[in-house]
C-alpha positions in Angstrom: 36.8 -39.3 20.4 36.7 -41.6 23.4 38.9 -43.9 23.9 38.8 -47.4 26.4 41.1 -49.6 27.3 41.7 -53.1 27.8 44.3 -55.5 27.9 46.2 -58.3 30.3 47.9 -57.7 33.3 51.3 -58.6 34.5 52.7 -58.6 31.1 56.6 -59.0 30.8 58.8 -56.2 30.9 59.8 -56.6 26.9 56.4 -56.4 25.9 55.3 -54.3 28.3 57.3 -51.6 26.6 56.6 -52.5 23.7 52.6 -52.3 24.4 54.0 -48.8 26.2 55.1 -47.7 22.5 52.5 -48.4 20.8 49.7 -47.0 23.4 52.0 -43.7 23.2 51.4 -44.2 19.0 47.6 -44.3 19.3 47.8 -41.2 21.4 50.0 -39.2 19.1 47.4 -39.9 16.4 44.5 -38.8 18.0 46.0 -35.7 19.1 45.5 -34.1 22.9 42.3 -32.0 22.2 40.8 -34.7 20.6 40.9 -37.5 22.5 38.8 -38.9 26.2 41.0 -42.0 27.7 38.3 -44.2 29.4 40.1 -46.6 31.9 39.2 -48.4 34.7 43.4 -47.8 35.5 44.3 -51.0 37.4 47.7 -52.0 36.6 48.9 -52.4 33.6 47.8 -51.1 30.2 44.7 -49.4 31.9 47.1 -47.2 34.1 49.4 -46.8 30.9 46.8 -46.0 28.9 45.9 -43.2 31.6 48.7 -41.6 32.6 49.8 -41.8 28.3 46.5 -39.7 28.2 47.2 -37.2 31.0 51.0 -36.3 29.9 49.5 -36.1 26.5 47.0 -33.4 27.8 44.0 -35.2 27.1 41.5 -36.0 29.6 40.1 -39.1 31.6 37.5 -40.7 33.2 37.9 -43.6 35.0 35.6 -46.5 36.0 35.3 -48.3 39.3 33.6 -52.3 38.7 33.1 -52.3 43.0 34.1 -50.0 45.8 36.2 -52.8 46.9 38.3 -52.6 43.3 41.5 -50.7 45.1 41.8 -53.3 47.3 42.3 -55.8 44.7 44.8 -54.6 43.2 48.4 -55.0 43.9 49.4 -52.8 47.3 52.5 -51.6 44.8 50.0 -50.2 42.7 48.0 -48.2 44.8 50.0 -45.1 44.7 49.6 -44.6 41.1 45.8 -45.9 41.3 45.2 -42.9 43.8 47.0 -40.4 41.9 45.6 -41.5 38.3 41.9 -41.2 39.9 42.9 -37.9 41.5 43.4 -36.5 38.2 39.8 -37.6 36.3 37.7 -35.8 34.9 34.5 -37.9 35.7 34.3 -41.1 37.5 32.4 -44.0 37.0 30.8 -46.7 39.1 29.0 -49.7 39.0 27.3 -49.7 42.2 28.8 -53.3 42.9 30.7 -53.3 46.3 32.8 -57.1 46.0 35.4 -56.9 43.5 34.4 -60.1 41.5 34.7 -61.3 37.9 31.1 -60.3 37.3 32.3 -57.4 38.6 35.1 -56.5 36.2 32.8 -57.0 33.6 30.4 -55.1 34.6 32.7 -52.2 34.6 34.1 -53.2 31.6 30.3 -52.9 30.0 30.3 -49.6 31.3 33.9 -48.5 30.0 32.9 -49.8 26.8 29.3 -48.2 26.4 31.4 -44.8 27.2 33.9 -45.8 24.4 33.8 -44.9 20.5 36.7 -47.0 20.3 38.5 -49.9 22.4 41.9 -50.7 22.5 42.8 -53.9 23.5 46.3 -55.0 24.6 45.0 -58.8 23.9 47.1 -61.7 22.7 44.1 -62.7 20.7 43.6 -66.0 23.6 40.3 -66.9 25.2 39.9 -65.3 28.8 41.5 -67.0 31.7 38.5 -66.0 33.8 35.1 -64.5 33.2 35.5 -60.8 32.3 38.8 -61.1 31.4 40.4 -58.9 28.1 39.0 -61.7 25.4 35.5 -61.2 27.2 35.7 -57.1 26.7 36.7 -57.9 23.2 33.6 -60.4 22.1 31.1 -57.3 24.1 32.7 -54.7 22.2 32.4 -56.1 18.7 29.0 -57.5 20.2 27.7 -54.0 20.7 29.5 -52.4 17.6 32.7 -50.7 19.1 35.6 -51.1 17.1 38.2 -52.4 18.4 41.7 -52.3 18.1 44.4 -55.0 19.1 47.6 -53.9 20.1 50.0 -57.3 20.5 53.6 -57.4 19.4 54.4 -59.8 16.8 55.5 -63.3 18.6 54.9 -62.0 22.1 54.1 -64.2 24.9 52.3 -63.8 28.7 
């Protein structure tokens, strides 16, 4: 079973371990040996999701939306963006270079097209930008992955 991820960014810390929990349930369930984390692992549930994955035993592959994608990212998150990609099985890329929206998606196209199933730490809003988590969501169900929300009850961004 392969498993992407999706999900906001910059989520507060009370939900953020609560999203934590519930990432380390869906892991549990599918069990080590029988499980592919697909992740493009920028901060937030897709690094979660990864490194959940990894002490878990299972394996992942990551995917890169543009060569400039590190860069994007937070500068407190590279550390944990180099090791998580250190430690993949496969790598992915898009063959974009400028880390754009269009970009994101596109790597979220790909992450998706490797998936059997997405999870999707969503809140169940409409994306603040193109290629955003409610985006991943509509191509998923558009292209027949299932998809599984993972929200706390009453949360908030």
């Amino acid at each position: 079973m392969r498993i992407g991820i999706t999900g906001h960014r910059g989520l507060p810390s009370d939900v953020a371990a609560e999203v934590r929990a519930g990432l380390v349930q869906h892991a549990k369930a599918y069990g080590a040996a029988e499980f592919t984390a697909i992740s493009c692992i920028a901060d937030g549930p897709d690094a979660w999701w990864a490194q959940i994955a990894l002490d878990a035993g299972a394996r992942v592959e990551v995917v890169i939306p543009a060569s400039e994608y590190r860069e994007s990212l937070p500068e407190w998150h590279h550390a944990d963006y180099d090791q998580l990609l250190s430690k993949a099985a496969d790598v992915h890329h898009t063959g974009l270079t400028q880390s754009t929206s269009e970009a994101h998606q596109a790597g979220s196209e790909i992450l998706v097209g490797l998936s059997d199933h997405l999870l999707a730490v969503w809140d169940g809003k409409p994306a603040r930008g193109y290629g955003g988590t409610a985006d991943v969501v509509a191509y998923a169900r558009r292209v027949g992955v299932p998809v599984t929300v993972i929200w706390p009850d009453g949360a908030s961004r």
